[in-house]
C-alpha positions as CSV (number, residue, x, y, z in Angstrom):
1,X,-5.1,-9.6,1.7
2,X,-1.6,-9.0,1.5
3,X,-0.9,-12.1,-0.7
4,X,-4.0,-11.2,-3.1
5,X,-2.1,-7.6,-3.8
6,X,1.1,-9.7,-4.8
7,X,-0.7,-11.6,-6.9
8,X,-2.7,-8.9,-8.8
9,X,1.6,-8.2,-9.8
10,X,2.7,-11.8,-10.2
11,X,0.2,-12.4,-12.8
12,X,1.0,-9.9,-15.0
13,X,3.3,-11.8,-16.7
14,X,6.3,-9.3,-17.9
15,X,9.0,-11.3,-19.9
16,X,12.1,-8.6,-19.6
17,X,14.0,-6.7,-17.2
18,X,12.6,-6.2,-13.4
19,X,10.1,-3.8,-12.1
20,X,9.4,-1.7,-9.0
21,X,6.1,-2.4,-7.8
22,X,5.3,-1.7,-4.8
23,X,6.8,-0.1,-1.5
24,X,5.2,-0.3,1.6
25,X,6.3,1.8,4.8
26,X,5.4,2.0,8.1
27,X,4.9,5.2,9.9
28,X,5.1,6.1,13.3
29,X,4.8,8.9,15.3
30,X,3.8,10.0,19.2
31,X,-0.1,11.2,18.6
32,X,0.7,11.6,14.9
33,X,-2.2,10.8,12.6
34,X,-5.4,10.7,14.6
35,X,-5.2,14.1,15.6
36,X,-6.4,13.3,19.1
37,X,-4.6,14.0,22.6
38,X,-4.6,10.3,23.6
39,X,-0.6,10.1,25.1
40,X,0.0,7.3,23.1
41,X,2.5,5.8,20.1
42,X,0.3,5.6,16.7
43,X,1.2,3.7,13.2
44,X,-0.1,3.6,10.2
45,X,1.0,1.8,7.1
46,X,1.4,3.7,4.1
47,X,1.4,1.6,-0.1
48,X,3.0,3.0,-2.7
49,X,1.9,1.2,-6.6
50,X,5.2,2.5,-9.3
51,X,3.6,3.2,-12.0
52,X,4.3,0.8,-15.0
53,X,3.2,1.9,-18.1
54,X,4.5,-1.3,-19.9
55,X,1.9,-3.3,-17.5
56,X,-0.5,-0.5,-17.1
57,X,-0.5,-0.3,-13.7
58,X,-1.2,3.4,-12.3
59,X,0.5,5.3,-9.5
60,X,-1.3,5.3,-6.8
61,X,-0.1,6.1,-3.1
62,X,-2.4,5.0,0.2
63,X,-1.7,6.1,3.7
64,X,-3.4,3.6,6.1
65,X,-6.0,4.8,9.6
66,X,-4.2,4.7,12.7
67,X,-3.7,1.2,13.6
68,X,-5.3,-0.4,10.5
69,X,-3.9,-3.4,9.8
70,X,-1.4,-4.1,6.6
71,X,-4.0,-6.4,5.4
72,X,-6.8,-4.2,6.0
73,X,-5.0,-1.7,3.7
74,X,-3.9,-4.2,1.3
75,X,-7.7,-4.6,0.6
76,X,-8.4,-1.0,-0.1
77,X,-5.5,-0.7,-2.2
78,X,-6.3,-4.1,-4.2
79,X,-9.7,-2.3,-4.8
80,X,-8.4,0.9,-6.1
81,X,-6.2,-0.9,-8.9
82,X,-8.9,-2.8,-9.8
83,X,-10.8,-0.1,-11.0
């Protein structure tokens, strides 16, 4: 799902300049965001959308479940922009 996020940008078609679209992070942390005693190293992704006026794409910032995949929250976000 990763690839179908890139492309919701690539189409856009913009003629001038660059743009900042996305950044994407991962976060890590010993029993960080599940907020459970499990003695363990957790992740999570985290996608950040720049806003673009010019394109009309919205800010939008989406911090991903403990150990959900990059993909999995590539979906989510694909779903929120396409509102």
């Amino acid at each position: 799902m990763l690839i179908d996020l890139e492309r919701f940008f690539t189409i856009k078609g913009w003629y001038v300049g660059t743009h900042d679209f996305i950044t994407i992070t991962l976060e890590g942390g010993f029993e960080a965001f599940s907020g459970k005693a499990c003695e363990t190293w957790e992740y999570r992704w985290v996608i950040v959308i720049h806003e673009n006026k010019e394109l009309e794409i919205p800010a939008l910032q989406v911090k991903g479940r403990v150990y959900e995949t990059i993909d999995e929250l590539a979906k989510r976000v694909l779903i929120k922009l396409k509102k």
